[in-house]
N, C-alpha and C positions, 0 to 999 in steps of 0.2 A: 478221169478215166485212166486205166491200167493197159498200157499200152504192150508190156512184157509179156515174155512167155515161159514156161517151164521145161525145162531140160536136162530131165534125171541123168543122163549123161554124164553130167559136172555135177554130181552128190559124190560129197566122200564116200571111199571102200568103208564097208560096215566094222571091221577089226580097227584102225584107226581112229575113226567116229568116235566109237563108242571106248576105246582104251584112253586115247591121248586126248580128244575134246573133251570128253565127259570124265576123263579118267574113275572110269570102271575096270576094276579086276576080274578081268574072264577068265571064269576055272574051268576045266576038261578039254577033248578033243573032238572033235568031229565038228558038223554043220551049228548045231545048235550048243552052246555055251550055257554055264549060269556066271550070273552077279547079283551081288547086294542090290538090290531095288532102292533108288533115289527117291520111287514116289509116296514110300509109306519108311515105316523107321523099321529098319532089317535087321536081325544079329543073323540070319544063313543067308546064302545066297536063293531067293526065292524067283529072280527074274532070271526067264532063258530067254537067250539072243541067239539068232540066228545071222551066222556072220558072212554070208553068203550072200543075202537080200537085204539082211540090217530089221528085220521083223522082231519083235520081240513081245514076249506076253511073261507078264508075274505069276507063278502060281498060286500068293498068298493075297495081294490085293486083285487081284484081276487087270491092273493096267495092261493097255496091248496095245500094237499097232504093224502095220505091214511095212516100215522101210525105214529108214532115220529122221526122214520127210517129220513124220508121226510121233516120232519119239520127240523129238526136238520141240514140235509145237505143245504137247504135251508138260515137257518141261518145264519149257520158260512159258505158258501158259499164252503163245504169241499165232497167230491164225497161218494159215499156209502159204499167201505169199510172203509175210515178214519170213515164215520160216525157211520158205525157198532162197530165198535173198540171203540171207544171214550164213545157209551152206553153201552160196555159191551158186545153186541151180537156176536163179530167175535169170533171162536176156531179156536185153531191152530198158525200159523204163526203170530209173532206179527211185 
C-alpha cells in the first residue's frame, strides 16, 4: 500500500524543469515558449511550453500534457507516483 501523498507545491518552476533537467532550448517570449520536441525526431521547434504551469503540447506529433508532472512520465515512460517522487512532489512513503 502507497502510504504518500502529492504535493504540487515541491514540483520544479516550469522554466528550470524543462531548460536545465531536460535541457530544452526555449525560444521567444511570453507565457508559452517553443522547443525541439524530445518525443519524435525534430529539425524546428515543434513543442510549445507553457512556462507558467509547465503544460506543454507538440504541434507536429501531438504529444501534450498539463504540468511537468505529465511531461516527465511521458518521457521516461514511468507512471505518476514514480513521476511524483523522481520531481520531488511525493510526501511520505518513499
Amino acid at each position: 500500500m502507497n502510504s504518500g501523498r502529492f504535493d504540487r507545491s515541491r514540483l520544479p518552476a516550469a522554466i528550470p524543469y524543462f531548460t536545465e533537467r531536460e535541457q530544452l532550448r526555449l525560444f521567444g517570449r511570453g507565457i508559452w515558449r517553443s522547443a525541439r520536441c524530445p518525443f519524435h525526431d525534430d529539425i524546428q521547434p515543434s513543442l510549445r511550453v507553457n512556462v507558467d504551469v509547465g503544460a506543454f503540447r507538440c504541434m507536429a506529433c501531438g504529444a501534450k500534457g498539463g504540468d511537468v508532472v505529465a511531461f516527465h512520465m511521458r518521457r521516461y515512460g514511468v507512471r505518476f507516483i514514480e513521476a511524483a517522487k523522481a520531481l520531488g512532489a511525493w510526501k511520505g512513503e518513499q
